[in-house]
Each structure stands twice: as structure tokens, then as C-alpha cells.
C-alpha positions as CSV (number, residue, x, y, z in Angstrom):
1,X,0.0,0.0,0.0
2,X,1.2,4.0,-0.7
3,X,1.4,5.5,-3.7
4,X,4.6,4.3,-5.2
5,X,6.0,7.2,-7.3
6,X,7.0,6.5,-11.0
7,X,11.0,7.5,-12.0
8,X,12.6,8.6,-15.0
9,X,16.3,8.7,-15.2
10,X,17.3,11.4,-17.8
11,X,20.7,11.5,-18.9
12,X,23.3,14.3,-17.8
13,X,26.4,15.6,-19.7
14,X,28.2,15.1,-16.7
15,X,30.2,12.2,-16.0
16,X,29.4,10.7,-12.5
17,X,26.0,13.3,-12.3
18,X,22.6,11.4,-12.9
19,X,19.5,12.9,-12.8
20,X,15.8,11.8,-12.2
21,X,12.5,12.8,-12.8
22,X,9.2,11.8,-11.1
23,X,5.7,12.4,-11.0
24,X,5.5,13.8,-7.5
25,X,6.7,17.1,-6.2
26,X,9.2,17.0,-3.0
27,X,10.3,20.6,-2.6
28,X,7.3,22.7,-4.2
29,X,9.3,25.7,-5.7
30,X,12.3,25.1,-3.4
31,X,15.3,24.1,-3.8
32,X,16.7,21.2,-1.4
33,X,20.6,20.6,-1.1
34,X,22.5,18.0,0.8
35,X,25.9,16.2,1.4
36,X,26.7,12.8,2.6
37,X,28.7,14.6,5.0
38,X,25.6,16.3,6.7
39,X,23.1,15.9,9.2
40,X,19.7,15.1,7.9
41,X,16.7,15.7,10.3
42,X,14.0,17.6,8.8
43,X,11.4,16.0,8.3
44,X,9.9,16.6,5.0
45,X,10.1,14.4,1.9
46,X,13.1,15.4,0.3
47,X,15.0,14.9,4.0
48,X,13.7,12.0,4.2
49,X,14.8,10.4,0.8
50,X,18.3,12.5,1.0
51,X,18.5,9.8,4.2
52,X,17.4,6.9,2.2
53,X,19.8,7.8,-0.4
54,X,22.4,8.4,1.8
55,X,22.8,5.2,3.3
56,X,22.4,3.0,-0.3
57,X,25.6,4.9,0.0
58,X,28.2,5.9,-3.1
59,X,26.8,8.9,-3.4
60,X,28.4,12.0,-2.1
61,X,26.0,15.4,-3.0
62,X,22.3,15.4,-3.7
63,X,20.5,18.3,-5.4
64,X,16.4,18.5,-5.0
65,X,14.1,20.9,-6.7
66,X,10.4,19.9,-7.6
67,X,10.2,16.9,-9.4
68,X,14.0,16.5,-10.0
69,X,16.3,14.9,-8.1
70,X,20.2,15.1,-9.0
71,X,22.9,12.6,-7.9
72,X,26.3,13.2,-7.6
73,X,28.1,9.8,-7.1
74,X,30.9,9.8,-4.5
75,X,33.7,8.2,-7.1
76,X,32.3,7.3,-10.5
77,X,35.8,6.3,-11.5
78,X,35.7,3.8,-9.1
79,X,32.7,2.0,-10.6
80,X,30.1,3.7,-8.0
81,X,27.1,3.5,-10.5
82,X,23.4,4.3,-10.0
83,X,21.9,1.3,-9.7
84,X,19.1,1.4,-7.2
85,X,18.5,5.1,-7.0
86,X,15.4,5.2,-8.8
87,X,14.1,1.9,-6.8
88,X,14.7,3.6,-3.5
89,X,13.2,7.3,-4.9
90,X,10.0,5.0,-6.2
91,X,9.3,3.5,-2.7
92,X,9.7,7.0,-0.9
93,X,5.4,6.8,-0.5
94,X,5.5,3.2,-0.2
95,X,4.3,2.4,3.4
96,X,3.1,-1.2,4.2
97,X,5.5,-3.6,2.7
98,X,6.2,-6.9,4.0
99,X,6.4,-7.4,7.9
100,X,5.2,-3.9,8.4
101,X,1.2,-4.8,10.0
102,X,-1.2,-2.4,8.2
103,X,-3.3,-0.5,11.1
104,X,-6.8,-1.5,11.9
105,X,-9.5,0.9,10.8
106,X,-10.2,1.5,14.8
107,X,-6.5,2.4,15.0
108,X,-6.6,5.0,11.8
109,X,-9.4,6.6,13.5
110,X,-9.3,6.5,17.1
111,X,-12.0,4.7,17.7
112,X,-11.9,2.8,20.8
113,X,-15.0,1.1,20.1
């Protein structure tokens, strides 16, 4: 269950740089910048996937802005590649995956009965 987000990776000119597109907007208007090096603990979407990202590890910068995520890999010479990414920027919305119990409907609401 969630709404699992659908990815496009687009190419970039720059070597190491890969960018992707999606049908979900994680920084409205704003633009989002972090570093594998930083402390991440906001807790909006684009903070939480920057964490995600993060600790797939091989990546070393992250840009954010819209629908657009941009991924600077930590050592693309080294054979860091982006394999992954877009799996881990598609499940950002997905919540009940296996041995996660779904909430009762009494539970959503509040309803003690």
C-alpha cells in the first residue's frame, strides 16, 4: 500500500552526475541541497529520501528541486554506478511492505470502540 512514485532517469552531460524525474513534487518551488557529510533531520520528503539515499551509499552530493532529483556519485571512476537510486526514490510513499502490519480501521481513527 502508498502511492509508489513513477522515475525517469534522464541523462546528464556530466560524468558521474545522474538525474531523475518523477511524478510527485518533494520541494514545491524550493530548492533542497544536501551532502553525505551532513546531518539530515528535517522531516519533509526530500529529507527523508536524502537519508534513504544516503545510506544506499556511493553517493556524495544530492541536489532537490520539484520533481528532480540530482545525484552526484561519491567516485564514479571507481565504478560507483546508479543502480538502485530510482528503486529507492520509487518506494519513498511506499508504506506497508512486507512485515510492516497495516493499522486496523479502529487504529486510523481513534475509535476505541
Amino acid at each position: 500500500m502508498g502511492q509508489p512514485i513513477t522515475v525517469v532517469e534522464r541523462p546528464s552531460s556530466r560524468t558521474g552526475v545522474l538525474r531523475f524525474e518523477m511524478n510527485r513534487s518533494l520541494t514545491g518551488m524550493g530548492h533542497e541541497r544536501f551532502t553525505a557529510d551532513q546531518e539530515i533531520s528535517g522531516d519533509e520528503p526530500a529529507h527523508e529520501l536524502a537519508r534513504r539515499l544516503f545510506e544506499r551509499g556511493g553517493i556524495s552530493r544530492l541536489h532537490m528541486n520539484a520533481n528532480v532529483v540530482t545525484v552526484e556519485l561519491a567516485d564514479p571512476s571507481a565504478g560507483s554506478d546508479g543502480d538502485g537510486i530510482a528503486d529507492v526514490i520509487a518506494s519513498l510513499y511506499t508504506y506497508y511492505v512486507e512485515g510492516v502490519e497495516v493499522p486496523s480501521d479502529e487504529e486510523l481513527t481513534g475509535d476505541a470502540g
